[in-house]
C-alpha positions, -999 to +999 in steps of 0.1 A: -561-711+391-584-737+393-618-739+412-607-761+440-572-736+444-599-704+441-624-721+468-595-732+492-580-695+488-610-681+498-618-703+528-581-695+543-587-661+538-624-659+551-604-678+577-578-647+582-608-625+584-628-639+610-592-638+632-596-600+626-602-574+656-647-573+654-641-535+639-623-544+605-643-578+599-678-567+587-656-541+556-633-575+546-656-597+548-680-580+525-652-576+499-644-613+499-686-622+495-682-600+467-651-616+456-676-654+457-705-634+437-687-621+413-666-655+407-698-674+403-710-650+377-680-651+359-682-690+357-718-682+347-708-663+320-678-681+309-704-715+308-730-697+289-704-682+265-690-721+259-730-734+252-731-704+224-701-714+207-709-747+208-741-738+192-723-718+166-697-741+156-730-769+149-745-740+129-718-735+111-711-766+104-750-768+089-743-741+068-709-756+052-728-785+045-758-770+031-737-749+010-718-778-004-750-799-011-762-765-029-731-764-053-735-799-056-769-797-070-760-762-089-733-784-110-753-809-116-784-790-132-758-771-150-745-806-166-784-815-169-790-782-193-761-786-210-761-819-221-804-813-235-788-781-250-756-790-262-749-757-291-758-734-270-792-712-262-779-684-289-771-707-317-798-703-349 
């Protein structure tokens, strides 16, 4: 359901309410502002739970990259001692 179905659902039945006998309104209509409050939340939630993965994907991403730079530099310092050391550090 999208938000403009959700919003246009409630209005009808905010609508249905307030054609209600006075005496069963005030229990309804609580239930339906409830209904709103806890929507919004939910969307709140739902946003803030989109902005944290978002974040986590871009750290991740970081970290991939930082881990390939460090493997990158790792092999080449390898290649750097082995080519000043070529027999080895044991060999006497």
């Amino acid at each position: 359901m999208t938000e403009n179905e959700f919003q246009s659902r409630l209005a009808t039945l905010l609508g249905q309410i307030d054609s209600l006998p006075e005496d069963q309104r005030p229990k309804l209509a609580k239930l339906a502002a409830e209904t709103q409050s806890r929507h919004q939340r939910m969307k709140k939630t739902i946003s803030e739970l989109q902005e944290s993965l978002d974040h986590l994907r871009l750290s991740v991403k970081y970290l991939v990259f930082d881990l390939e730079a460090t493997r990158r530099e790792n092999k080449y310092l390898r290649n750097m001692l082995e080519s000043e050391n070529p027999g080895g550090e044991g060999a006497d």
